[in-house]
C-alpha positions as CSV (number, residue, x, y, z in Angstrom):
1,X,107.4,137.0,-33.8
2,X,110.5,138.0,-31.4
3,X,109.2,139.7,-28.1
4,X,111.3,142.0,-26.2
5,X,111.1,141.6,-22.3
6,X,111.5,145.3,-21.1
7,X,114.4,145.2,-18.5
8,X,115.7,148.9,-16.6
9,X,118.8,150.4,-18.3
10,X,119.2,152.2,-14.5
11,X,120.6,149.4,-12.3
12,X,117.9,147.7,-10.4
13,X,116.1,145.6,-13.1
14,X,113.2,143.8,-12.1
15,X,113.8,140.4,-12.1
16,X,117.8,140.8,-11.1
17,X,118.0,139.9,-7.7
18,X,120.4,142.1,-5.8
19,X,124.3,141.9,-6.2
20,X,126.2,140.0,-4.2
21,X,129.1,142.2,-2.3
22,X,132.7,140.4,-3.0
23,X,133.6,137.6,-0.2
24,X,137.1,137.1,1.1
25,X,136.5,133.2,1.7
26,X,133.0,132.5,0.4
27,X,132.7,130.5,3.2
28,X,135.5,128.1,1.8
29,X,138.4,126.8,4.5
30,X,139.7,124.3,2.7
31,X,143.5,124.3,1.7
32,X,144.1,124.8,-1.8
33,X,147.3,124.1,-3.7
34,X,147.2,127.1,-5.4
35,X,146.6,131.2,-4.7
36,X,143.1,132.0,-5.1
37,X,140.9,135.1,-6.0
38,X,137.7,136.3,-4.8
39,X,135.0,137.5,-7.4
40,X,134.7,140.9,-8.1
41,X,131.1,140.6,-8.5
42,X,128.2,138.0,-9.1
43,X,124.2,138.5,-9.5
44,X,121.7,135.8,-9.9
45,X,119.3,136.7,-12.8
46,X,116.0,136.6,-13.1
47,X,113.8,134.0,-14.9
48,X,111.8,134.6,-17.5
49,X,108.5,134.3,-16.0
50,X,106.6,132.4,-19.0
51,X,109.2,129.7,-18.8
52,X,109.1,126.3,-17.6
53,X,112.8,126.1,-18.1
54,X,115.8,126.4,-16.1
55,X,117.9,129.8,-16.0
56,X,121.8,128.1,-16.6
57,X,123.5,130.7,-18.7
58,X,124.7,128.9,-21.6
59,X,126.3,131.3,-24.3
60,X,128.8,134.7,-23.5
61,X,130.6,136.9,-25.9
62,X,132.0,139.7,-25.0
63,X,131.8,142.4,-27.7
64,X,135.0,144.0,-29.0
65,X,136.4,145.6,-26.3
66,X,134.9,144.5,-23.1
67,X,132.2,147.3,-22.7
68,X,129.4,145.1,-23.3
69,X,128.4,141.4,-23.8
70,X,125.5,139.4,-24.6
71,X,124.7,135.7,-23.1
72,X,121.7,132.8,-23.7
73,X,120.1,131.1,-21.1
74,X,117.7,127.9,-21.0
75,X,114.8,129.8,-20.3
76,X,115.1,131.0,-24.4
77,X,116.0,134.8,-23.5
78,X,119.3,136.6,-24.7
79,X,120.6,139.1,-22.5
80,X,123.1,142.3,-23.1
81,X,124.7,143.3,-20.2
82,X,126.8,146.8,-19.4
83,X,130.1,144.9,-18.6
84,X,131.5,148.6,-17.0
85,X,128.5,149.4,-14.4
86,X,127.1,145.2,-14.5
87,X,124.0,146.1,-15.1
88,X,121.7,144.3,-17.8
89,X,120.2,146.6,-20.2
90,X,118.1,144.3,-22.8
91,X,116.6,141.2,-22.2
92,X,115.1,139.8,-25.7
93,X,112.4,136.7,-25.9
94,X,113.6,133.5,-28.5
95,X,111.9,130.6,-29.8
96,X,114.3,128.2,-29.8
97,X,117.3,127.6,-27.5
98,X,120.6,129.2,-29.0
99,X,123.9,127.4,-30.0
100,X,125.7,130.2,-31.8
101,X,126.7,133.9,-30.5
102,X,128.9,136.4,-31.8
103,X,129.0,140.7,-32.0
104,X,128.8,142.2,-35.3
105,X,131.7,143.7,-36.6
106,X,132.1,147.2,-35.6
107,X,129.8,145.9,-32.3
108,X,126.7,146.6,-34.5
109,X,124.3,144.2,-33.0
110,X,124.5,140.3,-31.9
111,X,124.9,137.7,-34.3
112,X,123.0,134.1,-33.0
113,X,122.2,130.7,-34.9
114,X,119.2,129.1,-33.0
115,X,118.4,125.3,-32.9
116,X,115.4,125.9,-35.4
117,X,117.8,127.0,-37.7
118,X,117.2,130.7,-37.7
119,X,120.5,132.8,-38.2
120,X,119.6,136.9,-37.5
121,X,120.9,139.7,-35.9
122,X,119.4,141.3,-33.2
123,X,120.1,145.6,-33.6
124,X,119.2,148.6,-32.3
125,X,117.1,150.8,-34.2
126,X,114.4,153.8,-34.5
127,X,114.3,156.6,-32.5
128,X,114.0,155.1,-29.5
129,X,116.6,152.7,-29.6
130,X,115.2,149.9,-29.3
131,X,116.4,145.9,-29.9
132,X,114.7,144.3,-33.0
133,X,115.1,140.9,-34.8
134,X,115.7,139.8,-38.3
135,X,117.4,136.9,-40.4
136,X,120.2,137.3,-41.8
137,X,120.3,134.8,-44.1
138,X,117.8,131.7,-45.3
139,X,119.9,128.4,-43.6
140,X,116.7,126.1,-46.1
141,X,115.1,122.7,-44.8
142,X,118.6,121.2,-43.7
143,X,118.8,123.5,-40.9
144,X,115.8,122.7,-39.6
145,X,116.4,118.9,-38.1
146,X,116.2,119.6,-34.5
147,X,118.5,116.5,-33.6
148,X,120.9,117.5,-35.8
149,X,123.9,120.0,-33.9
150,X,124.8,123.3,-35.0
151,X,127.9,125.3,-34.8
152,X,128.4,129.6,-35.8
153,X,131.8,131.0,-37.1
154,X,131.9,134.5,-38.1
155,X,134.9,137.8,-38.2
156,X,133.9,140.3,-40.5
157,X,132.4,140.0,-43.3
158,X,132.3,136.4,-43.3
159,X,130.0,133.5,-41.8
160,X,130.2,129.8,-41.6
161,X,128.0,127.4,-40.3
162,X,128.7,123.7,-40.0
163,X,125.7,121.0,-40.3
164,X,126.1,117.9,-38.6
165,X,125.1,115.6,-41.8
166,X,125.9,117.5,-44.9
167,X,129.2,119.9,-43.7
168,X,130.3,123.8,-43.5
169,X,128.0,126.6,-45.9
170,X,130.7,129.4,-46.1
171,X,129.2,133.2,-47.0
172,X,131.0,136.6,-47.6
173,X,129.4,140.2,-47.8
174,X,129.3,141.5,-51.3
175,X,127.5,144.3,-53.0
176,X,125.1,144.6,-50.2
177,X,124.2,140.6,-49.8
178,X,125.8,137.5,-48.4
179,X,127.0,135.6,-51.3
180,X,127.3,131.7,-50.4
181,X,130.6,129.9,-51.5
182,X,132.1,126.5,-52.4
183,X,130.7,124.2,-49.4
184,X,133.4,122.1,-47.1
185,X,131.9,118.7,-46.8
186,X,133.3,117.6,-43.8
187,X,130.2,116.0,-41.4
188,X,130.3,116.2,-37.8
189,X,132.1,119.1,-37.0
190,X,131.1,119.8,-33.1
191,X,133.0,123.5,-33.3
192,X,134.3,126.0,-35.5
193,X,136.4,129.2,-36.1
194,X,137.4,131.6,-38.5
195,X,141.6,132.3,-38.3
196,X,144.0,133.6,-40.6
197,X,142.2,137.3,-40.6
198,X,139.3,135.1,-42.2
199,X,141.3,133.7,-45.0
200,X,140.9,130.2,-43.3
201,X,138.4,127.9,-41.1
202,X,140.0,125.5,-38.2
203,X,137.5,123.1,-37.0
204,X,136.9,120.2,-34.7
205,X,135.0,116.8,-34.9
206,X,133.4,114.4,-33.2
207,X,135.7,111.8,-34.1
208,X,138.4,113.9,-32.6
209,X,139.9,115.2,-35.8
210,X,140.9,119.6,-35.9
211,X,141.1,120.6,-39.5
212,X,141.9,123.4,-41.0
213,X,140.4,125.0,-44.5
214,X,141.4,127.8,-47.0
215,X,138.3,129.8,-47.5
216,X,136.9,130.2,-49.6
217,X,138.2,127.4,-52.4
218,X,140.7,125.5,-50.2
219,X,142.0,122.1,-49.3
220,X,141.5,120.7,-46.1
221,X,144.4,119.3,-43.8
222,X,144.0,117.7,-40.8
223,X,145.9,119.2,-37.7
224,X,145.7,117.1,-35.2
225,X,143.9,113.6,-34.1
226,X,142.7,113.6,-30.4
227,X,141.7,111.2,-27.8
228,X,137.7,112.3,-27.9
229,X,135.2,114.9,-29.2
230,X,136.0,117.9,-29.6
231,X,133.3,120.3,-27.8
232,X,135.4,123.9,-28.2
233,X,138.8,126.0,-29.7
234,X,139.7,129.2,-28.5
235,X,142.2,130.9,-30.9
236,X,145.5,132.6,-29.2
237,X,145.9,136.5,-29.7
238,X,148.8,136.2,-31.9
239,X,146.7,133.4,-33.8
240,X,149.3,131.0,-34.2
241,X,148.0,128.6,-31.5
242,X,144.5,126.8,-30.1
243,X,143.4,126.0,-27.2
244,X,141.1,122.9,-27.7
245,X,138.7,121.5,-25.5
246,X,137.6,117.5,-25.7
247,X,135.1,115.9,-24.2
248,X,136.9,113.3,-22.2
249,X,137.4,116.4,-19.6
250,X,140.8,117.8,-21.0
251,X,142.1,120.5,-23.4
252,X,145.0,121.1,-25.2
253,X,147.3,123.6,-27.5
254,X,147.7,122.8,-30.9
255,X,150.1,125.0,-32.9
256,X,148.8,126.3,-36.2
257,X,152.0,127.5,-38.4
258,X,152.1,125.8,-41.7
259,X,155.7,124.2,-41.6
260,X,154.6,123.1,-38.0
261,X,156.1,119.6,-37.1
262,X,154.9,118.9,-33.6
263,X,151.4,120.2,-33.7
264,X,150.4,119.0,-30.3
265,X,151.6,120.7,-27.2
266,X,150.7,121.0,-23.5
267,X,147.6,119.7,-21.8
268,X,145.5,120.9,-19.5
269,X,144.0,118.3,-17.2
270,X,143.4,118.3,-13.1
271,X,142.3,115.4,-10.9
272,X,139.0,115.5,-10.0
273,X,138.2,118.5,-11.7
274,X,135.0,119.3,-13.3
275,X,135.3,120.9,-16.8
276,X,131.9,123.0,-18.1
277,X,132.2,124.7,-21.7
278,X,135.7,125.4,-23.2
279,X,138.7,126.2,-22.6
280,X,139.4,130.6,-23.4
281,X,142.7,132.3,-23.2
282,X,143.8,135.1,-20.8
283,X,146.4,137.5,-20.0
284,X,146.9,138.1,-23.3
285,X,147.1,134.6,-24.6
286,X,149.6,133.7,-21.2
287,X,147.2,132.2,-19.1
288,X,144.2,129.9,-19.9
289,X,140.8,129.3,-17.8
290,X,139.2,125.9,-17.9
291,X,137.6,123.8,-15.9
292,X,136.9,124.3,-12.0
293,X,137.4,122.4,-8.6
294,X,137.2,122.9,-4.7
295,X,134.6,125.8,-6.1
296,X,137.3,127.6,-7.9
297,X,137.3,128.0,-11.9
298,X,141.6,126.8,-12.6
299,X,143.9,129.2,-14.4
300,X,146.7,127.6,-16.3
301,X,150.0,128.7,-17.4
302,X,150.1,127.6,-20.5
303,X,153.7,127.4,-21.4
304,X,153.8,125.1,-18.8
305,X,150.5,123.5,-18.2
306,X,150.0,123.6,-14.5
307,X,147.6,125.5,-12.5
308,X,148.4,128.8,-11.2
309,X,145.6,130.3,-9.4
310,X,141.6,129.6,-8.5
311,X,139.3,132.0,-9.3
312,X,136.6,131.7,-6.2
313,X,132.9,131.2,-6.9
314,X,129.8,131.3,-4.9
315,X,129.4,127.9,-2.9
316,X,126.2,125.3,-4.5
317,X,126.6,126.6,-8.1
318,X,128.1,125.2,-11.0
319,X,130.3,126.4,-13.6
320,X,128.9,126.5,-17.4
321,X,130.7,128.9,-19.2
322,X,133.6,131.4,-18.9
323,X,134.9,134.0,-21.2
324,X,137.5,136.4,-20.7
325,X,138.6,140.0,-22.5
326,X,142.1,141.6,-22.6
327,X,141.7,145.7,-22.3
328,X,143.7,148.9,-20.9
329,X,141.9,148.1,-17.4
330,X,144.2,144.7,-17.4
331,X,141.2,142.9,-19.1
332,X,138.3,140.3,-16.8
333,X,136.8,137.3,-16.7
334,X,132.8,136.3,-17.0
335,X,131.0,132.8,-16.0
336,X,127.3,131.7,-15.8
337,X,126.4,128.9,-13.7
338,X,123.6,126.3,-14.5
339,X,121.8,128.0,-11.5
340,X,121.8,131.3,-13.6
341,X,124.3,133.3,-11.7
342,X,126.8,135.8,-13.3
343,X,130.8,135.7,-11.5
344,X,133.1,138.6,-12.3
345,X,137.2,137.8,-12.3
346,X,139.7,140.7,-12.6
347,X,142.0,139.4,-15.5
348,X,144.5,137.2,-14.4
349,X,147.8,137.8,-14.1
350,X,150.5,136.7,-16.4
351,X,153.1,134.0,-15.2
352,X,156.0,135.9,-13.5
353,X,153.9,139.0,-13.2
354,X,152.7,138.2,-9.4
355,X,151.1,134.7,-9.9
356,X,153.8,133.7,-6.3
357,X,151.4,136.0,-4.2
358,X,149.8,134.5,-1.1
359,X,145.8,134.1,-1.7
360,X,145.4,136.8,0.9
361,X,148.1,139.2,-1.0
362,X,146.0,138.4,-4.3
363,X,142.4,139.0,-3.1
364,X,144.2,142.5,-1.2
365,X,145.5,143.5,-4.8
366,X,142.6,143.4,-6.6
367,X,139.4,143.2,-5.1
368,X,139.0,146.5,-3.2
């Protein structure tokens, strides 16, 4: 049975410590080769208090347009959070740690894929509102081998999930169930994503290989053949371009139109910097943010793969996960730490569009 931790839909949660105010400098001298931005915001949650876990926020994904987003941590809760007033509204119990997040379409509720093999939705319903759990669809015995890695792709009404040993099911909504198609038997895959309005799956493996699929009765074709394994791919707003993340501590674009001859394009790779999750776009697919150093998470420009800013962090944490969303408010970014703190970003700015500013002049334009 899924508990729900009761958590205050009013601001002061219990279990939220208070808000950190923004900080100019964050107590950071140091000369950086690059302007920098303070955080608009960051709060430390609160741990489950029947958990003998850690709080690192592992999982975010913003819902469709930025209002809202929900995020896993190691202490097996998944959290919704008002994105607008940063205040967390639902905190839900799990039983198993989760590798797989996603909205519903039409923001209905919060798709997740759990390392027990459980695939559900999480929704709000009755009268009062309230969060409730239940599966979505049967994954059988293969999902169940707990060493075995998991990966969730889903856009509309369409879901895939990859299994380490035996390959990619594939499902699509019809008549009122989800009706499983022709498998892909590729093993290994390590990350995966619907493209191509759902027409298509591009994945990556551990063996370094991106593929991409026709779904539902496609051929596969191999993109790409990297260095390492591949641990992420964000897809580019006009979906013609990946960002993909290896574990060897770079990422990459890969370009995804069919009569593509140079697939490969710039990389994204800083000395000494520490990389934590995946690479995600910004700005409207101009600006990328991956990997962090000197206590800053980097911003790239991505036509030309160099660092353009430093988005400033509280000092002692670490950088697990960022995500970022475009909207008519010039769009934000979100990370978790492994010490279970959330970092608000404004968006960044597109190359050409102010990225010359002084760190003081950028901190003064937006953080008021």
């Amino acid at each position: 049975m899924v508990r729900v931790i009761p958590s205050s839909y009013h601001g002061n949660s219990r279990g939220v410590k208070r808000e950190r105010p923004p900080s100019p400098s964050l107590g950071r001298q140091s000369y950086k080769p690059w302007p920098t931005v303070s955080c608009l915001r960051s709060v430390k949650l609160g741990i489950n208090s029947d958990s003998n876990t850690g709080l690192g926020i592992e999982h975010i994904a913003f819902n469709s347009d930025g209002s809202f987003f929900a995020l896993s941590c190691a202490d097996l809760t998944l959290r919704i959070w008002n994105n607008k007033t940063r205040v967390e509204v639902a905190r839900l119990a799990c039983h198993s740690p989760i590798v797989g997040l996603a909205w519903l379409d039409n923001d209905a509720g919060v798709m997740s894929l759990s390392k027990d093999g459980r695939l559900g939705k999480w929704a709000k319903l009755g009268p009062q509102n309230q969060w409730h759990w239940g599966e979505m669809i049967n994954l059988g015995p293969e999902a169940r081998v707990l060493e075995d890695t998991m990966c969730l792709a889903c856009t509309r009404d369409r879901i895939a999930v990859a299994f380490q040993r035996t390959g990619v099911r594939v499902w699509i909504w019809g008549k009122g169930s989800w009706i499983a198609q022709r498998s892909i038997t590729r093993t290994n895959i390590t990350t995966l994503k619907f493209i191509d309005g759902g027409n298509a799956l591009l994945g990556g493996t551990r063996e370094g290989v991106v593929w991409h699929c026709a779904v539902p009765n496609g051929t596969m074709k191999v993109y790409a053949f990297l260095s390492s394994s591949i641990i992420s791919i964000a897809i580019s707003p006009t979906g013609m371009q990946a960002l993909v993340t290896q574990a060897s501590g770079s990422a990459c674009m890969v370009e995804l139109g069919f009569q593509c001859q140079q697939r490969i394009g710039k990389s994204f790779e800083e000395k000494d910097m520490r990389y934590a999750g995946g690479a995600v776009f910004a700005a409207g697919g101009k600006t990328a943010a991956f990997g962090s150093k000197d206590g800053c998470v980097l911003v790239w420009d991505v036509q030309k793969g160099m660092v353009v800013e430093g988005m400033e962090f509280p000092d002692g944490d670490i950088m697990q996960t960022v995500v970022s969303y475009d909207g008519r408010d010039g769009g934000g970014v979100v990370g978790g730490t492994r010490q279970g703190r959330l970092v608000w970003w404004p968006g960044p700015q597109a190359p050409g569009s102010g990225a010359g500013l002084s760190s003081s002049s950028r901190k003064r334009a937006k953080v008021s």
